[in-house]
N, C-alpha and C positions, 0 to 999 in steps of 0.2 A: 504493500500500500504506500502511496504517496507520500502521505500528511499524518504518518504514525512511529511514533518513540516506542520502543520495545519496555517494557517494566523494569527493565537494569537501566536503562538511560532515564526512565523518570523517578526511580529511586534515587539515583545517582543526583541528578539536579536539587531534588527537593531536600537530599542528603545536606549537600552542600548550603542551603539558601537555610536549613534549620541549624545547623552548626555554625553559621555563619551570624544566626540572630543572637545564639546563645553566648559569643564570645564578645557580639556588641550592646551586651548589656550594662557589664561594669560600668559604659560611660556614662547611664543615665543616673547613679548614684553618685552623692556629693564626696566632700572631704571634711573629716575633722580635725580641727586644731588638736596637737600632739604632745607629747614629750615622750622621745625612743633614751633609755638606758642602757647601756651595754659595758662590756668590761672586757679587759685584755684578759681574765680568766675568768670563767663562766659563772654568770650568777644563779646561786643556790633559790630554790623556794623559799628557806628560811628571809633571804635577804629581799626578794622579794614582798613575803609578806610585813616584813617591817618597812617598806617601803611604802605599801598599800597601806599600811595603819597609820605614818606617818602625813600621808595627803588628808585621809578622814581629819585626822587631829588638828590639825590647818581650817577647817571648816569648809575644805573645796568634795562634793562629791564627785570624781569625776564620770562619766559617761561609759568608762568602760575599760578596765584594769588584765595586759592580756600579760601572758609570760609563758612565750615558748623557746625551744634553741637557747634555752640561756640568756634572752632578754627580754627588755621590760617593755610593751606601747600604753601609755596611757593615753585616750581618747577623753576630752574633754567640750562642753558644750558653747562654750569659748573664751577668745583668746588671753582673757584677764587670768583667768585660772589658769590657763597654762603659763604665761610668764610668772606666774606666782610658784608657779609648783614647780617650774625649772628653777628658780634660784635659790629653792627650797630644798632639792635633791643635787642641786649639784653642790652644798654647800653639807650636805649629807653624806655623800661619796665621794665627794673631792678627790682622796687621792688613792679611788678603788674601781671607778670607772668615767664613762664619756657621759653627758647629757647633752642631748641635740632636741631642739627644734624641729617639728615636723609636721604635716598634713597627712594625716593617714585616710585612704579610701574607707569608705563605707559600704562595699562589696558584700551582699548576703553572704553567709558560710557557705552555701550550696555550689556558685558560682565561683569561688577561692578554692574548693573541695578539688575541681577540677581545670585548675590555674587558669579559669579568666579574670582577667586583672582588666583595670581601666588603661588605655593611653595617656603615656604621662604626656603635660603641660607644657612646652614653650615656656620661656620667659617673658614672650609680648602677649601672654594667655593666663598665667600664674601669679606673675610678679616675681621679682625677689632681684638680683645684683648682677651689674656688668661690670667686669674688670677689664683695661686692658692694661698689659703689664708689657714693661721693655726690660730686655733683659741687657745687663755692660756689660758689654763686648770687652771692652778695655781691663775691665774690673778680671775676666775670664782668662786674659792673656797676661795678666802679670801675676796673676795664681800660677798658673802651668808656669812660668818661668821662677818664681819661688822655688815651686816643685823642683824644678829642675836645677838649681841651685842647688838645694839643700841634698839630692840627690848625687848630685855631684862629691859634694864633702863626703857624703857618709862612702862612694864609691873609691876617693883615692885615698880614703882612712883605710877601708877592707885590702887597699891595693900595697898599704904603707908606702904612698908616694907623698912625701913631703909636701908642703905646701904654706906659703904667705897668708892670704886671702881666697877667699873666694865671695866673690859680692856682685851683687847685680845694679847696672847701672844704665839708663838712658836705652832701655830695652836689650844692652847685651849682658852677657856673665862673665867676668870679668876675672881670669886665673892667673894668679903669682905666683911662681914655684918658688920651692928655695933653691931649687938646681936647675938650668937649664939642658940639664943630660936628660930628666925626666919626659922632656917632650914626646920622646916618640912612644914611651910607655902610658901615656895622657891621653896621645893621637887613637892609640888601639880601645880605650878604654871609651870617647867619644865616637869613633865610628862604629863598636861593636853593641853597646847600650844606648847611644842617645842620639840616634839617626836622624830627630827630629831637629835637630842640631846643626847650624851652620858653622863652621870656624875660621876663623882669619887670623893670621902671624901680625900683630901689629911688629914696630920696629926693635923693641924691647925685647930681647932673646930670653927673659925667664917669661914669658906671659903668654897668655891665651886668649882670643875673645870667641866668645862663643855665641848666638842670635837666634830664635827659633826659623825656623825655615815657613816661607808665605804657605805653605799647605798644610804643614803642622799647627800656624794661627789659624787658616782656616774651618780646619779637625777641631780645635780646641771650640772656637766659638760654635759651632755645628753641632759639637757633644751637651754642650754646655747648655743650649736650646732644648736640645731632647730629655737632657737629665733633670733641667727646670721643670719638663714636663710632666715627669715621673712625679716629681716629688710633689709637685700642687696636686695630683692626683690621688697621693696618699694622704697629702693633708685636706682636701676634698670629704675623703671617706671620713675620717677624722668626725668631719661635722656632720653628717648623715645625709648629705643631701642624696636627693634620687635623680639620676640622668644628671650630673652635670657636662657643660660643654666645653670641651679646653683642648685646645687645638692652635696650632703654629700660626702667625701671620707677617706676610713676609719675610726677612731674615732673622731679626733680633724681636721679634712682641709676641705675647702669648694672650690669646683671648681667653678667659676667663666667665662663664656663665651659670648662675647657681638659681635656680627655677628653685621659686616657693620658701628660697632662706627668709628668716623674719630678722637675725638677728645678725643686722647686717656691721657692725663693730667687729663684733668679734669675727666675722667672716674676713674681712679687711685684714685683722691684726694677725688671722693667723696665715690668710695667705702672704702678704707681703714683709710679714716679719723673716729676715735671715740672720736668727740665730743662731747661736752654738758655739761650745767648748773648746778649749785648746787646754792640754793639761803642761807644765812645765814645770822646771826645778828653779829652788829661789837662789840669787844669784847672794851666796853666801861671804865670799872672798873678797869683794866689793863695799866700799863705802858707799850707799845710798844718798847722802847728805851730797857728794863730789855730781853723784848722776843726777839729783835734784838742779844742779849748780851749771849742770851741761858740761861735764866731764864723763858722759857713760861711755862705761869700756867696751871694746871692740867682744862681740860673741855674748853682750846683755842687750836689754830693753827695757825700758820703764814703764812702768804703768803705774794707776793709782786702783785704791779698791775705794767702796764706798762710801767711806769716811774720810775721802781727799788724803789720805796718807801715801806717802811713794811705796812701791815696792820694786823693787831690783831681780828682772826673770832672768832668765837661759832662754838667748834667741832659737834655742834649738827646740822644738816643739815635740811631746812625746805621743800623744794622742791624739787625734783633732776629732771631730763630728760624723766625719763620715766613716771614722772606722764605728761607730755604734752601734748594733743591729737591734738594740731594744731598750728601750727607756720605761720608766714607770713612777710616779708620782708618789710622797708618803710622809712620813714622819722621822728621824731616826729617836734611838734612843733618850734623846734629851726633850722630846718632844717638836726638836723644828722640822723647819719644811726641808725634803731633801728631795733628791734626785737617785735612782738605784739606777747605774749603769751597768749592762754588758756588751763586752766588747766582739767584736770578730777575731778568728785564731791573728791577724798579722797584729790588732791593737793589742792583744792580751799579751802574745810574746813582747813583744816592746816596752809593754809596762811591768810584764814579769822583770824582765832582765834587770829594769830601769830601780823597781823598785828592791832587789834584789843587791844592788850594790850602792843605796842610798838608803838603808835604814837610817833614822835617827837624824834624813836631812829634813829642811820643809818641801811641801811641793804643792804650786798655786794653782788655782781653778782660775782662769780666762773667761769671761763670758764678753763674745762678740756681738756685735747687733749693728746692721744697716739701717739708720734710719732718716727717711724723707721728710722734712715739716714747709709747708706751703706756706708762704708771706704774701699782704698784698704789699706790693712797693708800687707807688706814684697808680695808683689801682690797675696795676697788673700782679697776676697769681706768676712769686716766683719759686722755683721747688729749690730745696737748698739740703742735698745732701751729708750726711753725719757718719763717722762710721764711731760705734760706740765700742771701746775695749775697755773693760774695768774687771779687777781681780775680786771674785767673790768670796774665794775661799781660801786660805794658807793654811794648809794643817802638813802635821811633823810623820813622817811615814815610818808607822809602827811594826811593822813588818810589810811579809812578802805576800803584793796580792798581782793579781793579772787580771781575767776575764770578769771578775762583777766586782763589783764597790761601789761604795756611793758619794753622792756630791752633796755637802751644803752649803751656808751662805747665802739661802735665797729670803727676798722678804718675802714672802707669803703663798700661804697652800697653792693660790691662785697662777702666779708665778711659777712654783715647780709645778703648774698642771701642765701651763702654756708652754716652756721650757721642754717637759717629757712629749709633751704632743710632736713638737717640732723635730725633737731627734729619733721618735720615734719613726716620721714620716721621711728621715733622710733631709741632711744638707742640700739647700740650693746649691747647684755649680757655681751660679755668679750670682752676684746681687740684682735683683728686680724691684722695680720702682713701676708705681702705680700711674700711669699719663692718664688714665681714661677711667673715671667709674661715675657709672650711673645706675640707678635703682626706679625700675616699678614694681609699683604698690599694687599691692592686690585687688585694688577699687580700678585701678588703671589696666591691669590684667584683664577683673573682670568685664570691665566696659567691652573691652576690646572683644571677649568674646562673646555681647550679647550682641554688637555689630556685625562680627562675624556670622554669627547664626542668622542674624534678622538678614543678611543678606542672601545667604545661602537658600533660607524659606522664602524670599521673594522670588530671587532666581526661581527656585523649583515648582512652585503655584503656578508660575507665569509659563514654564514650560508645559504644567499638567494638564493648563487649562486650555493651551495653543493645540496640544497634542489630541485632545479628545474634543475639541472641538473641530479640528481637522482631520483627522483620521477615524474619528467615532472608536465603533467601539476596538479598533487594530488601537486604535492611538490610545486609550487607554488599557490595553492589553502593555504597551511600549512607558507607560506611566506606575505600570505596578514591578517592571522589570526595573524601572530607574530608580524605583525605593529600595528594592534589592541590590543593585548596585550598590547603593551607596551605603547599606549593612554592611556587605560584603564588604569595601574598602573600610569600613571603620573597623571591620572584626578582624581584618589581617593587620592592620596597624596596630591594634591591640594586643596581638597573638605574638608581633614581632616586638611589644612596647616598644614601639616606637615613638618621638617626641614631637606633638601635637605644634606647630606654631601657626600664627598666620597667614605666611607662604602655604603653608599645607593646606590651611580651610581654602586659600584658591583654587589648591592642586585641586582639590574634590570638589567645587563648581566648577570648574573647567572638565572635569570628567562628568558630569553631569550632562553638559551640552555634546560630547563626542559620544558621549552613550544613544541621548536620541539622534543626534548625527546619522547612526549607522540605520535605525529604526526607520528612520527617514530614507534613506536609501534603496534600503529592502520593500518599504512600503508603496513609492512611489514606482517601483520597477512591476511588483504584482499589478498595480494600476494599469501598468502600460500593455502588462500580459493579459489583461481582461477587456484592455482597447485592442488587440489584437485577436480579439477572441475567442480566448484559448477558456475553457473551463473554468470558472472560480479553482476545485482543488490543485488541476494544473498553474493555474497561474499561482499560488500561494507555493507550491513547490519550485515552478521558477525564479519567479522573484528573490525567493532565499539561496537558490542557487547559482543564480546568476550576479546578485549583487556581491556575493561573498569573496570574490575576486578581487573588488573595490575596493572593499572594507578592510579585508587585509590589508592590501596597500597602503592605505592610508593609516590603518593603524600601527603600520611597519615603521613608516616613516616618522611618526610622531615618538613612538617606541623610541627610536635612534636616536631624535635630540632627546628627552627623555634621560635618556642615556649618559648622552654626551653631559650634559647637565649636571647628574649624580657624580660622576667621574671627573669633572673638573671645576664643579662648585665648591663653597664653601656654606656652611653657617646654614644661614634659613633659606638658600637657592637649593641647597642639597634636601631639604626638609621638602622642598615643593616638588623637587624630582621626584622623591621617592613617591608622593600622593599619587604624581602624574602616572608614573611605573605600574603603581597596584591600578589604580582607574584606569589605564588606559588596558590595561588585561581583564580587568573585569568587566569593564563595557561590553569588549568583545563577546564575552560567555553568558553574559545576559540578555546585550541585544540578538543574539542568535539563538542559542540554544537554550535561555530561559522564554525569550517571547513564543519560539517558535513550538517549547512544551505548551504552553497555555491555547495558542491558536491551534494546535493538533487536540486538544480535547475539546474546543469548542467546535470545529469545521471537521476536526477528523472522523472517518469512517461513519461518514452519511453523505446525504446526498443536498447538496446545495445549489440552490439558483443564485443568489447574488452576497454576494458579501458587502460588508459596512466598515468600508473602508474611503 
């Protein structure tokens, strides 16, 4: 028969169009104001129920107290109670777990049961923070040339080749031997370890200069971008956000997007905060008073700690931040705020050794920080960078430790949280500085999406109504397939959570109009088959068979930018591609093989004079 689907093809369709309604449910349920808990090591029941008794005790009931995996969601009816009961638990756990900020869906259990989830939000549909961050370049390449500095000393100590200095200066490194015989045993040890190494004989026969090579700066800043990236990634997680966007833009900036943060301070403080540790020997042998006076000794460095007093280091640094692989926030013994560090096997050997042949000396805690403060001068915003080194901690090393120990000297729980969070999530490569932030609000999210909607339903009436008043009843045959569509793309963006923006609510009115598009095609070709007159059932077999050659093509072609789109967009052009990609596939199986189920049970297998078309 012509105009007949076998009962596997219309299982099959309605298969698809009911699993498709089911997964676009989630979106129709809202979100509630949150507070997520969680803990670098898993929270007990017990600790959760002192957690749920302490909200009751506060006076907040809240909406709904869940505890699975180990953590805590408290759903709340809003947003007063949740700021309340966040600063209420995080000043409860402080230095035992994370409290974040959150919107949790309101998703039935039935629907969660069998993981359909909502489509997360955009940030021009949610609200919440834009960063964009630049990362120094310059700040990147005179680290790596440190590195290589100090790498150097510690290679021609191993080598026992004598040596003056070794100092970096005006971008080279700059080698005085004590002998000029040592040369050519220098020359092996620079081409065989430090390739990334330029060298030049100035005229001075004990000396070296050494320059990173243009590709090895390149490497470095290139590394130094991608490792940035990591690491806001980690401190990302940190704050709970769901779908953040952080992604490269052009050479040196990183865009920065956190859909639905409320508390957008500390989002700031903790992404562009680059803190972190240096540990070092106090320079004992030295008059402090002379290095105050600007007499410091060649292989020391000054710093102050927090109470303006000088203290006298060792240039030579034994630990830094990135050997860390886990931080954790707490008390020690005496009750103050500390830090428990452990280190990775290369920190802990270093600090074994270190502290291994310095019992009984002091050895100081370093804490670094980059930081930006914005001025108006003559009312222009000038940004004026700081880099902050102050010694937090002097303590006398009582023995031999390596892989864990802990840091004090800090002022407040609060401080070793923010402190543990950042080392926990990995040192930045280079220091980044905030050039761009901007914040919508949830009122401005939500506007945005009742425009969006209000648009999409005008669009779509205005098609339902064109269609079935022209085509009768095919055209709304073609109007109940475009609702289906567009389940269908909301249920596979949901199935994919994928992240909802306003470029996408286009994607999906623009899939709207190439859905009837194709309906239109098919419909006006059977016309032309019953002006030729060919049989109503013939001509409804024609028309879908004949147009189906068009419609490919055309949706071939549109497929391809589509494509092209996803593959070399960025940010919310890629958001629109992807709508366009699913719409533009699901048009196709709706406008064909969903319409043309429905017109086969209406016209199929009987006998028709005219169709209403």
């Amino acid at each position: 028969m012509q105009n007949h689907y076998s009962l596997w093809q219309n299982l099959l369709i309605l298969g698809i169009f009911l699993i498709s309604l089911i997964y676009s449910l989630p979106n129709l349920f809202g979100e509630d104001p949150s507070v997520q808990v969680s803990s670098t090591n898993t929270l007990t029941q017990d600790q959760a129920n002192k957690i749920e008794a302490s909200i009751k005790t506060n006076g907040v009931t809240p909406k709904a107290f869940e505890f699975t995996d180990g953590r805590i969601l408290v759903r709340f009816n809003n947003t007063d109670d949740q700021l309340k009961i966040a600063d209420l638990l995080r000043d409860q756990m402080g230095n035992d777990g994370t409290v974040a900020l959150n919107l949790a869906p309101t998703t039935p259990h039935w629907l969660r049961s069998i993981s359909a989830k909502a489509m997360y939000l955009g940030l021009d549909l949610r609200g919440g923070v834009h960063f964009l961050l630049e990362v120094d370049m310059d700040a990147a390449v005179k680290q790596a040339e440190e590195r290589y500095t100090e790498d150097l000393r510690l290679a021609l100590r191993d080598k026992k080749i004598r040596y003056q200095s070794v100092s970096k200066d005006s971008g080279y490194i700059r080698l005085k031997l004590k002998s000029a015989e040592d040369k050519a045993a220098v020359f092996d040890i620079l081409n065989k370890d430090f390739r990334g190494l330029k060298v030049t004989e100035p005229p001075e026969q004990d000396q070296l200069w050494a320059k990173m090579s243009d590709a090895d700066a390149r490497e470095v800043k290139k590394f130094s971008v991608a490792q940035n990236m990591t690491t806001l990634r980690n401190r990302v997680n940190e704050l709970g956000v769901a779908e953040p966007v952080i992604q490269q833009q052009g050479d040196n900036r990183i865009v920065v997007q956190l859909p639905g943060v409320q508390d957008t301070t500390r989002a700031k403080e903790i992404l562009g905060t680059t803190a972190t540790l240096e540990y070092r020997l106090v320079d004992v042998d030295h008059d402090v008073q002379k290095a105050v006076e600007g007499h410091v000794p060649v292989g020391s460095k000054l710093y102050y700690d927090k109470n303006k007093n000088a203290v006298l280091l060792d240039k030579r640094v034994i630990v830094t931040g990135d050997q860390i692989v886990d931080a954790s926030s707490g008390m020690d013994q005496d009750g103050r705020p500390a830090v428990f560090i452990s280190l990775n096997g290369v920190g802990a050997a270093k600090m074994g050794k270190l502290t291994q042949a310095n019992v009984g000396k002091p050895m100081a805690v370093v804490f670094i920080e980059n930081k930006v403060e914005t001025k108006l001068v003559d009312g222009q915003k000038i940004r004026h960078k700081e880099l902050v080194e102050k010694v937090i901690s002097v303590a006398t090393i009582q023995g031999v430790f390596s892989k864990r120990f802990q840091t004090t000297g800090l002022d407040s729980p609060q401080e070793a949280r923010n402190l543990a969070l950042l080392l926990r999530a990995g040192a930045l490569a280079a220091p980044v500085d905030i050039v761009e932030e901007r914040t919508v609000g949830p009122s401005l999210g939500q506007d945005n999406i009742n425009k969006g909607v209000l648009s999409f339903v005008v669009g779509f009436v205005l098609v339902v109504l064109l269609m079935a008043g022209y085509y009768k009843v095919f055209g709304m045959i073609a109007d109940i397939a475009l609702a289906f569509n567009v389940v269908i793309v909301v249920a596979i963006l949901s199935m994919l959570q994928a992240t909802l923006t306003l470029p996408g609510i286009a994607g999906i009115i623009l899939t709207v109009g190439m859905s009837v598009d194709a309906n239109v095609l098919i419909f006006e070709r059977i016309r032309e088959e019953i002006r030729n007159a060919h049989p109503p059932q013939t001509a409804i077999f024609m028309g879908y068979d004949r147009a189906f050659g068009t419609i490919l093509d055309s949706h071939v072609t549109n497929l391809v930018v589509a494509v092209v789109l996803f593959a070399f967009g960025t940010g919310s052009v890629k958001g629109f591609a992807v709508t366009l990609i699913i719409g533009i596939l699901s048009s196709m199986f709706t406008a064909i093989a969903g319409t043309r189920m429905v017109i086969n049970w209406i016209y199929g297998n009987r006998r028709v004079e005219k169709l209403s078309i």
